[in-house]
C-alpha positions in Angstrom: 0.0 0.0 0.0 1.5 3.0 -1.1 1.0 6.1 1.5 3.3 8.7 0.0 1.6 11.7 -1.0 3.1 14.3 -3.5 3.3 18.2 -3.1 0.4 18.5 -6.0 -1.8 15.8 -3.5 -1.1 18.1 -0.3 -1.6 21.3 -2.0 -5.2 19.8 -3.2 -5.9 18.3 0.3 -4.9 21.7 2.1 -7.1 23.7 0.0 -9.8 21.2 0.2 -9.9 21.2 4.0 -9.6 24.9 4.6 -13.0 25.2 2.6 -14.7 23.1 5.1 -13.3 25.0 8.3 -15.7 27.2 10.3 -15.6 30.4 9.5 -15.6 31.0 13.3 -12.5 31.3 15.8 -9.0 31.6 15.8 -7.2 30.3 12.7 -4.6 27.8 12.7 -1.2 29.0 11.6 0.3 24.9 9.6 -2.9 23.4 8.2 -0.9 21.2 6.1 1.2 19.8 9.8 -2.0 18.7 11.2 -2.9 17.2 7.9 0.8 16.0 7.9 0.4 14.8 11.4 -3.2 13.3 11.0 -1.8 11.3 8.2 1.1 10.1 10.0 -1.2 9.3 13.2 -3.2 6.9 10.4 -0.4 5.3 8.2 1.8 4.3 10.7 -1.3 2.8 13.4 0.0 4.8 16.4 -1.1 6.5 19.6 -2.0 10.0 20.4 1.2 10.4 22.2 3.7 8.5 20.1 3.1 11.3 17.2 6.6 12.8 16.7 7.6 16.7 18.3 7.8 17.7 14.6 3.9 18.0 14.8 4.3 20.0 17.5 2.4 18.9 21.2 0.4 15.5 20.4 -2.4 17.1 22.7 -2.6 20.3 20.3 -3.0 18.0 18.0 -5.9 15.9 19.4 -7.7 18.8 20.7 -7.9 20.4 17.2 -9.0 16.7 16.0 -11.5 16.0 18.6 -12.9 19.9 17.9 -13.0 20.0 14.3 -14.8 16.0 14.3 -17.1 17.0 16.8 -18.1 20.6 14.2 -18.4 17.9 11.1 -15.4 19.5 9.5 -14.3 16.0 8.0 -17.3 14.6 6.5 -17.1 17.9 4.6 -13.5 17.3 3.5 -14.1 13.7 2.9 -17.2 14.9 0.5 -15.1 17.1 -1.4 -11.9 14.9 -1.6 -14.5 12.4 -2.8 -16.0 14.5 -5.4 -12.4 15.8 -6.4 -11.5 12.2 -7.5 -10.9 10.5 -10.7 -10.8 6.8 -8.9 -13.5 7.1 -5.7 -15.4 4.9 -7.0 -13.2 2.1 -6.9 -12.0 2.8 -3.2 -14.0 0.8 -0.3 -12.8 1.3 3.1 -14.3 -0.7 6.4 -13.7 -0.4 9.9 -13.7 -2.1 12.8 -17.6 -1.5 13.5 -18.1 -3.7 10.5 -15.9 -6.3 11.5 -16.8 -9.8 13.3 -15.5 -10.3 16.3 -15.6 -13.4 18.4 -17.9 -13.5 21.1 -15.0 -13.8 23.3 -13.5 -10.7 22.9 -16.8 -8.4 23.7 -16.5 -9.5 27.3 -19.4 -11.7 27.3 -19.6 -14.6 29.9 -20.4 -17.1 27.1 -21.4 -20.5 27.3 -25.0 -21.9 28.2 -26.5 -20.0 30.7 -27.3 -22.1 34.1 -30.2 -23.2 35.4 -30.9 -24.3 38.7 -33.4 -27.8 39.1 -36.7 -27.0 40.7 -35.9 -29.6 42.9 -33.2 -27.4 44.4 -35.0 -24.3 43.9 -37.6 -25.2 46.0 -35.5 -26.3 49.0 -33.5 -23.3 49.5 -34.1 -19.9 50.4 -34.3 -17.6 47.9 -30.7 -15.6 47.6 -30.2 -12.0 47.3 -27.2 -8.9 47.0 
């Protein structure tokens, strides 16, 4: 899978996503770092606080995240990359909410639940917490 993206692909992406920030606020001095540092954060399956200091404070760069997701700013950028593509059509992309799991790692008690024998039931007092 080939991740590298060329200047032509930032400068697109850039001017993409600074059509679908609010109007409102304070503007961000590097959008292509957090872009930069959003990408790395993807490609290379990492943590929040494992993104390198070149991205400046991985908080910063969560906060913006977490802000701007909340606002709906990427389903907006994802529309227009979308729409600015030759080949979107052929791309699918899934995620983990699609994805089968096996019972045993949702932290279910599995197996058959028990039931007690009426016999039993009826010879001892009831239990309770």
């Amino acid at each position: 899978m080939s991740t590298h993206m060329t200047e032509r692909d930032w400068e697109l992406a850039v001017r993409l996503f600074r059509q679908c920030l609010p109007r409102r606020g304070r503007k961000a001095r590097d959008d292509r770092l957090f872009l930069e540092a959003l990408h790395y954060f993807a490609v290379h399956n990492i943590t929040w606080r494992a993104l390198p200091e070149r991205f400046g404070p991985w908080n910063s760069v969560w906060k913006r995240f977490y802000r701007l997701s909340k606002a709906g700013v990427f389903e907006d950028f994802f529309e227009l990359l979308t729409a600015a593509s030759d080949s979107a059509h052929l791309v699918q992309m899934f995620d983990t909410s699609i994805v089968r799991a096996h019972v045993s790692a949702a932290g279910a008690k599995g197996g058959r639940p028990g039931r007690r024998l009426a016999a039993h039931a009826a010879g001892s007092p009831r239990k309770s917490t």
